[in-house]
C-alpha positions as CSV (number, residue, x, y, z in Angstrom):
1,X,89.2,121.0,117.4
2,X,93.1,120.6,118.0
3,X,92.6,120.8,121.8
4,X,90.1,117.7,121.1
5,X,92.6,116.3,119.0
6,X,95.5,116.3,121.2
7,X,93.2,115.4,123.9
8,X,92.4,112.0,122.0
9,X,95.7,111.7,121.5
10,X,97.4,112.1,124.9
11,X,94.7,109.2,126.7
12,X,95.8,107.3,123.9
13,X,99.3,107.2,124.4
14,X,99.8,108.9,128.4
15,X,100.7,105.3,130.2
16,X,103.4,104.9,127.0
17,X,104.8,108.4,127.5
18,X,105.4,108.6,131.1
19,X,107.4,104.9,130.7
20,X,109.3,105.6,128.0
21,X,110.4,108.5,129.8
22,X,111.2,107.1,133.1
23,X,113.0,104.7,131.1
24,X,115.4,107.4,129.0
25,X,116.0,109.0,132.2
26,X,116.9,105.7,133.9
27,X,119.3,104.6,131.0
28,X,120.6,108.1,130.9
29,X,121.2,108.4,134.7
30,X,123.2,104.9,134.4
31,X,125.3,106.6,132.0
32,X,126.0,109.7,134.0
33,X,126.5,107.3,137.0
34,X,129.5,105.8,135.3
35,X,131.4,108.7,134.6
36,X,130.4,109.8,138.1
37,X,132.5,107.1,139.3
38,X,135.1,107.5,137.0
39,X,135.7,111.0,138.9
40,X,134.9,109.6,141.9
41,X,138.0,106.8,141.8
42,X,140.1,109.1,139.7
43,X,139.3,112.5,139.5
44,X,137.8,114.6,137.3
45,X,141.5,114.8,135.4
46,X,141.1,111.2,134.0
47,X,138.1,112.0,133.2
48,X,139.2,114.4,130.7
49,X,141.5,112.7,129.7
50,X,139.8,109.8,128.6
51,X,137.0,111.9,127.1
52,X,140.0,113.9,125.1
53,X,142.2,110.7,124.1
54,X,139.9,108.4,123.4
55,X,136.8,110.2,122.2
56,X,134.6,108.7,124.9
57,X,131.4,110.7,125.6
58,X,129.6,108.2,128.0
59,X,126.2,107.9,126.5
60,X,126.6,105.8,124.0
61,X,124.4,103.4,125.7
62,X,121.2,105.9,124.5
63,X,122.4,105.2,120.9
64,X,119.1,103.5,119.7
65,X,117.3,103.9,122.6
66,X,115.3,107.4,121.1
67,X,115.1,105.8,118.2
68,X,112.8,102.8,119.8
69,X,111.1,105.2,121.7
70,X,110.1,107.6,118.6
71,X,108.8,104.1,116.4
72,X,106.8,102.8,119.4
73,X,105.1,105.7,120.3
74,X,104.1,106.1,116.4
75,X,102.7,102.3,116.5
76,X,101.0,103.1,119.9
77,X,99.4,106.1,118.4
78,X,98.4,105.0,114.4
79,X,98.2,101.2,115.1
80,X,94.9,101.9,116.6
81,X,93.5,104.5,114.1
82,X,93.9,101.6,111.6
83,X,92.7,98.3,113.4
84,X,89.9,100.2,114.9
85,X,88.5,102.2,111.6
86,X,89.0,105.5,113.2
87,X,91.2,107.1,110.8
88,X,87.9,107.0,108.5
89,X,86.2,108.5,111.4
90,X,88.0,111.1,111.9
91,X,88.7,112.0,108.5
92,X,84.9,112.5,108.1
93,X,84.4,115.2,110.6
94,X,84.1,118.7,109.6
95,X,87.8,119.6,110.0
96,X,90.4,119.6,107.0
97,X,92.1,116.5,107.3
98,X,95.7,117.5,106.8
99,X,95.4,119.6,109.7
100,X,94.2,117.0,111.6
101,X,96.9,114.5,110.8
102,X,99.7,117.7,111.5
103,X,97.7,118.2,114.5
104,X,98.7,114.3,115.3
105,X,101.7,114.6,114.4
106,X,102.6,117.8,116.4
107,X,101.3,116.0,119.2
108,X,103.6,113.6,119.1
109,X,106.9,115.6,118.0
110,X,105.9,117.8,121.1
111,X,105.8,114.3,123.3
112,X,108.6,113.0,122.2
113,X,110.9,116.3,122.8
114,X,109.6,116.7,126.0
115,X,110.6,112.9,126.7
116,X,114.2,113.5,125.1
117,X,114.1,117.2,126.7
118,X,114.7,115.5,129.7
119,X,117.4,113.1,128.5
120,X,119.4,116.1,127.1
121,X,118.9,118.2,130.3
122,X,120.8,115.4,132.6
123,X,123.1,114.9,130.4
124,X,123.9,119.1,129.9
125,X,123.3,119.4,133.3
126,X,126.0,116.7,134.8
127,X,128.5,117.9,132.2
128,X,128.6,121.2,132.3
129,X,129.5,121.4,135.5
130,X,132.5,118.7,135.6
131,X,134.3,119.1,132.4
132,X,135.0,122.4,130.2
133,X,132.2,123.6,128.4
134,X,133.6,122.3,125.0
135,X,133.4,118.6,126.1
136,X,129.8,118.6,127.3
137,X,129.0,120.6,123.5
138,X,130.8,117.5,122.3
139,X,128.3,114.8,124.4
140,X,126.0,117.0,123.4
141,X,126.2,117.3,119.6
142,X,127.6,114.0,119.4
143,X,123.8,113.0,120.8
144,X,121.8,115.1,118.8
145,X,121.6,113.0,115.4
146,X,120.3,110.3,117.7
147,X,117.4,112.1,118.9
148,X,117.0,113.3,115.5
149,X,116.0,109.7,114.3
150,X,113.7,109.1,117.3
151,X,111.5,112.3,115.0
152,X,112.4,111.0,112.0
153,X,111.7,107.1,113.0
154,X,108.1,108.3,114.6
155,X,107.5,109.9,110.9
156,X,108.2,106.9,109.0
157,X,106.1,105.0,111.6
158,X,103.3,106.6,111.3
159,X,103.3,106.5,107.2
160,X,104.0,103.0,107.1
161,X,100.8,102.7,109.8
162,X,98.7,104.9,107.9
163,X,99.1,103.4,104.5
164,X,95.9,101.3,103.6
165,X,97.9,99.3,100.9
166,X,100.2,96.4,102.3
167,X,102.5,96.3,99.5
168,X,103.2,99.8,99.6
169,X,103.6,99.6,103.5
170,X,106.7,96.8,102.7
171,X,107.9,99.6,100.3
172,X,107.8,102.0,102.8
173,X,109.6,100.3,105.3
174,X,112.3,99.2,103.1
175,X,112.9,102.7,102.8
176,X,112.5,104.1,105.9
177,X,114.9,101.3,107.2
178,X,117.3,102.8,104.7
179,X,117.3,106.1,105.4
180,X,117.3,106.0,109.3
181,X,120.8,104.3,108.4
182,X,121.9,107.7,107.8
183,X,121.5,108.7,111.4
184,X,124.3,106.1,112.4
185,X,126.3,105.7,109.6
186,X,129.7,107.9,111.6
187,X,130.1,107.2,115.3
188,X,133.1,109.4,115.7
189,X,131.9,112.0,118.4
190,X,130.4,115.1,116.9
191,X,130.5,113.6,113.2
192,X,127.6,115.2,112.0
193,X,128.3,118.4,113.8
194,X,128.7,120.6,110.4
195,X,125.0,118.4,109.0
196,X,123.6,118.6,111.8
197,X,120.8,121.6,110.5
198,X,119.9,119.8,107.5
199,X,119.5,116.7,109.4
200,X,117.4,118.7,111.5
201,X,115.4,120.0,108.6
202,X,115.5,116.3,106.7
203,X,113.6,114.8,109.7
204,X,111.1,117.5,110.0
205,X,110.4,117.5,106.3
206,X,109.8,113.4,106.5
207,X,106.7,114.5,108.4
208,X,105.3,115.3,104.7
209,X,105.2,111.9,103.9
210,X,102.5,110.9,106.4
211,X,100.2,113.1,104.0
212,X,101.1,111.0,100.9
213,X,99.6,108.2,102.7
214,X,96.5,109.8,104.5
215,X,95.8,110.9,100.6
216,X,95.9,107.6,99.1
217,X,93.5,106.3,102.5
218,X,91.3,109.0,101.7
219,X,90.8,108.1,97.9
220,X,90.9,104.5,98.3
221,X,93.8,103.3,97.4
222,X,94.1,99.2,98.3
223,X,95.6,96.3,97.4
């Protein structure tokens, strides 16, 4: 049943997927590019020292960009299961139906980190080979909580899609809005270093609220 289920969802969503991964990598090449040039005019010195003196890590262009990606690919894949009745559907067959939505939702935290997988890997890769290992940690931590809210922003997505009551789905996207502030609240580089795990384990847990709105589907709940 999962296979069939990640089956479902991967023609759903495949044409998204491959473009909003061409377009990380494109954005995140661009960055790279710059600071390519930057050594290429004035050595790999400057470089350093800019990334030392003025805190610049070169990527801030990818900012929001994971987080578009994550909330697109939960309206790509939940918009439809609501328009098109199939969330009933598929909550009829003979399959527990919070397994099936974690089976979803795995499907799409799997997507998504193989998208921002390869965002990461450019940026680790150019990095770690032009300035001292402790810089590229710094582009890379100082990244992190950004991916983190692409997750985080395809949870919320997905429970504001998948709850049948409009009212509520306002609610819920007051307070998604809210906390996905959270993600962006320091800009310093490597500000959320010493949070980062529990913002790890925040976004994962926000998965749980997808189930909240699946069980007031299931029973009925409407405005």
């Amino acid at each position: 049943m999962k296979k069939a289920i990640f089956y479902k969802e991967w023609v759903k969503t495949r044409w998204y997927l491959l473009l909003s991964t061409l377009l990380l990598a494109a954005f995140t090449g661009y960055c790279l590019l710059n600071a390519s040039r930057i050594i290429e005019f004035k050595g790999a010195v400057h470089l350093w020292e800019v990334m030392l003196e003025r805190d610049a890590v070169f990527v801030d262009l990818l900012t929001y960009l994971p987080l578009l990606i994550g909330l697109l690919l939960g309206v790509f894949q939940y918009v439809p299961e609501m328009q098109q009745n199939r969330l009933k559907l598929t909550l009829h067959l003979p399959y527990a139906h919070n397994r099936m939505i974690l089976a979803m939702l795995t499907y799409g935290v799997v997507a998504l980190c193989l998208a921002y997988g390869v965002s990461l890997a450019m940026t680790a890769a150019f990095f770690t080979v032009t300035v001292a290992r402790e810089l590229a940690g710094r582009v890379l931590f100082t990244a992190l909580p950004w991916y983190a809210a692409g997750l985080a922003a395809y949870f919320f997505t997905a429970w504001v899609c998948l709850e049948p009551a409009w009212k509520r789905r306002i609610l819920n996207i007051l307070i998604s809005a809210g906390v996905l502030r959270i993600f962006f609240l320091a800009p310093a580089p490597e500000a959320y270093l010493v949070f980062l795990p529990w913002l790890v384990l925040f976004t994962l847990l926000s998965g749980l609220f997808v189930l909240l709105s699946v069980y007031r589907f299931k029973t009925g709940e409407q405005d």
